[in-house]
C-alpha positions as CSV (number, residue, x, y, z in Angstrom):
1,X,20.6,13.8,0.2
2,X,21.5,15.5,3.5
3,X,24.7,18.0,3.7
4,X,26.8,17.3,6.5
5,X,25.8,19.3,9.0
6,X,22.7,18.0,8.2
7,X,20.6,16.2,11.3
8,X,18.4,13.2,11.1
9,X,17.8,10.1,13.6
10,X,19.9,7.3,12.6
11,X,20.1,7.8,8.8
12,X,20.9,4.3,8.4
13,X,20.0,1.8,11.7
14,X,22.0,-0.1,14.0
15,X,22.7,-3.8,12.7
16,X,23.3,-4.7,16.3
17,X,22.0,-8.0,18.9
18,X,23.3,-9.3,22.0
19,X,26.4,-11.5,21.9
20,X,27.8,-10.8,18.4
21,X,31.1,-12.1,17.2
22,X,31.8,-9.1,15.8
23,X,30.5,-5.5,15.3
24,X,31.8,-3.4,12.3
25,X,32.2,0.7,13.3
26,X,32.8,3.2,10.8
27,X,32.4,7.2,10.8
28,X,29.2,7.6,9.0
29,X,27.2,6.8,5.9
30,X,28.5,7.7,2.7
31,X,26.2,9.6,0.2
32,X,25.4,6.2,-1.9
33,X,25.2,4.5,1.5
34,X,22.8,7.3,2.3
35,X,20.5,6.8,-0.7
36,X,21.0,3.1,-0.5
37,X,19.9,2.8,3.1
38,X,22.6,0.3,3.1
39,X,25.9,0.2,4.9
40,X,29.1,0.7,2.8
41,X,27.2,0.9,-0.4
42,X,29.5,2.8,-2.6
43,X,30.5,0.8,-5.6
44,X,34.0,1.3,-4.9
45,X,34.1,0.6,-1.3
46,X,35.8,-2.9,-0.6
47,X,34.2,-3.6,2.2
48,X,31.4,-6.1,1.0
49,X,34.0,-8.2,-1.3
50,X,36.7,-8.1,2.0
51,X,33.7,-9.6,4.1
52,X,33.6,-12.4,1.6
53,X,37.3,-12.8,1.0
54,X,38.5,-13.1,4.7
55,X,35.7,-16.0,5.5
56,X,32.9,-14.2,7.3
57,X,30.7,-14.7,4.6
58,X,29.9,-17.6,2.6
59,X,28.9,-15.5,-0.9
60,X,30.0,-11.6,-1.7
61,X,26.9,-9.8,-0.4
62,X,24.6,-6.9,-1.8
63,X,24.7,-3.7,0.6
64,X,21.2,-4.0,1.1
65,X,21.1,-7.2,2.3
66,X,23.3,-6.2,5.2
67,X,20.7,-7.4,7.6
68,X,21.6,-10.5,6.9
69,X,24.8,-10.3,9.1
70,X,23.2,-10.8,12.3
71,X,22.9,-14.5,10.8
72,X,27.2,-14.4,10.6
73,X,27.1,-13.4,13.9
74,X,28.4,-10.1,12.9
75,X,26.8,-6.4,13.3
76,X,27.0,-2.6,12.0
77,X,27.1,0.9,13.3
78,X,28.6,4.2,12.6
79,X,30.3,6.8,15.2
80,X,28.2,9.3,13.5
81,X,24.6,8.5,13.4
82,X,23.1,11.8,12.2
83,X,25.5,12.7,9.2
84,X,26.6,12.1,5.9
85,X,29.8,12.1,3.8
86,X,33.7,12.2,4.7
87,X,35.5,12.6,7.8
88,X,36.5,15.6,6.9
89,X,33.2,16.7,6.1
90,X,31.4,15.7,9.8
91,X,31.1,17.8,12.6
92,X,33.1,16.9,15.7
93,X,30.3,17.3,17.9
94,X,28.5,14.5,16.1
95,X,31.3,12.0,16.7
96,X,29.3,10.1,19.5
97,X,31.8,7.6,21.0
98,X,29.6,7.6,24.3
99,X,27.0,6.1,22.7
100,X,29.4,3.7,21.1
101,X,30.7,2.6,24.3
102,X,27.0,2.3,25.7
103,X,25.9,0.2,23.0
104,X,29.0,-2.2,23.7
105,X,28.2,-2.0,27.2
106,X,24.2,-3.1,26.2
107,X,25.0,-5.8,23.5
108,X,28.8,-7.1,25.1
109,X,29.8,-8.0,21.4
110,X,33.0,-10.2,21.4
111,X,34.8,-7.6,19.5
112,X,34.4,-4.7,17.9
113,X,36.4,-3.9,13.7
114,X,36.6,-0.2,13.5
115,X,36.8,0.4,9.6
116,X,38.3,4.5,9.8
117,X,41.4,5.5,11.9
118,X,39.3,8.1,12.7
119,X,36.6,6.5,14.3
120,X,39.1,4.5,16.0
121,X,40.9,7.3,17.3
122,X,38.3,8.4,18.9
123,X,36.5,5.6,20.4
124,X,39.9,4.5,22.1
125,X,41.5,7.8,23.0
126,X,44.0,7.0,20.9
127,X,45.7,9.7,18.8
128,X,47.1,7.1,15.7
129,X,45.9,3.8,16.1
130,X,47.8,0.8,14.6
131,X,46.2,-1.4,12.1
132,X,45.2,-4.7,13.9
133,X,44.1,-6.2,17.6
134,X,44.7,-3.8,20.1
135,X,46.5,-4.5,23.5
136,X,43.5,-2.7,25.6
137,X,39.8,-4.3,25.3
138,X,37.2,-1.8,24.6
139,X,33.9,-2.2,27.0
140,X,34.9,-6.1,27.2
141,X,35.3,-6.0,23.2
142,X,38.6,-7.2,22.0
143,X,39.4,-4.1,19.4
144,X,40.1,-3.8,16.0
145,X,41.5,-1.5,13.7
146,X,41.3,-2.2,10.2
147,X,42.0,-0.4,7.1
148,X,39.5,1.6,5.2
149,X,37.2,0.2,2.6
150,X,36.7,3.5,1.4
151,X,37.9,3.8,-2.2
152,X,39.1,7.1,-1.6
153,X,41.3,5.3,1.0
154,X,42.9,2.3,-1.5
155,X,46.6,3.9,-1.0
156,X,46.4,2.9,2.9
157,X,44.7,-0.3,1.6
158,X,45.8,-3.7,3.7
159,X,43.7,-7.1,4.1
160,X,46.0,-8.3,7.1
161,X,43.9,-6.8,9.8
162,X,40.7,-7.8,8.3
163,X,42.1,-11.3,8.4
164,X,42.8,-11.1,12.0
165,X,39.7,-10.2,12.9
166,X,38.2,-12.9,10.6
167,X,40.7,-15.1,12.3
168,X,39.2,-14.4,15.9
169,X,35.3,-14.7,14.5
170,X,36.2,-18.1,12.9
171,X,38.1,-19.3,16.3
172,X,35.2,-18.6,18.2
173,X,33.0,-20.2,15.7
174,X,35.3,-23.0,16.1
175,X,34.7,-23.2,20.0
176,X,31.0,-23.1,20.2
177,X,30.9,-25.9,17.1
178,X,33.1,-28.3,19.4
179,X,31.2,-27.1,22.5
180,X,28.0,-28.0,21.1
């Protein structure tokens, strides 16, 4: 495994396609993610059993078979593409909201979850983001902050934004079912 400061292309792709529902952004891969070349692959990380609990998935999903949300009309990405490990452990420099913001520009998602205060902070220029929708769209992406997944983050631990943001995915879900 990589330190850090360590620098590699995309460590672990993009999950991303035009016209998403929604697109999950954290700050980078864990370790376990790293080795599992999967996206929030630490045993203790809540994110996979959250997907499932809040409606966007039909079954609690394996890490690697995280290419199978573009089927849920959902996507993945990091902030930080080229590191590994905790926020406090990542170089600033590698904190790429620009390339955030151009890939929202390229793929217009319908919203965007960001999964780290952190990453939120900095892709909205906003020193202490609230948990939840956010008053100011980002690129044309209705924003999200939602608690961390992280085990090490369980004392911050809420579901009520990720049910929000389920609650938008399932309304638009809702409107293209009646408009077909």
């Amino acid at each position: 495994m990589p330190p850090a400061s360590s620098r590699n292309r995309q460590l672990i792709p993009d999950l991303l396609a035009p016209g998403l529902d929604l697109v999950f952004c954290g700050t980078a891969p864990s370790p376990a993610s790293f080795k599992a070349r999967a996206y929030y692959a630490n045993p203790g990380n809540a994110f996979w059993p959250t997907l499932h609990a809040v409606g966007l998935t039909p079954e609690r999903l394996a890490p690697q078979r995280f290419p199978e949300l573009l089927g849920f009309g959902l996507g993945l990405t990091d902030l930080n593409k080229t590191e590994v490990g905790s926020d406090h452990e990542l170089t600033p420099a590698a904190m790429d909201a620009k390339s955030l913001h151009a890939k929202l520009r390229r793929f217009r998602p319908a919203a965007i979850a960001f999964t780290s205060k952190h990453a939120a902070s900095l892709a909205l220029g906003v020193k202490s983001p609230a948990y939840g929708r956010q008053a100011d769209l980002l690129e044309g992406a209705v924003a999200f902050v939602l608690a961390s997944p992280s085990g090490r983050a369980r004392s911050f631990w809420t579901i009520a934004p990720w049910r929000a943001a389920a609650a938008f995915v399932m309304e638009r879900r809702l409107l293209r079912e009646r408009a077909a």
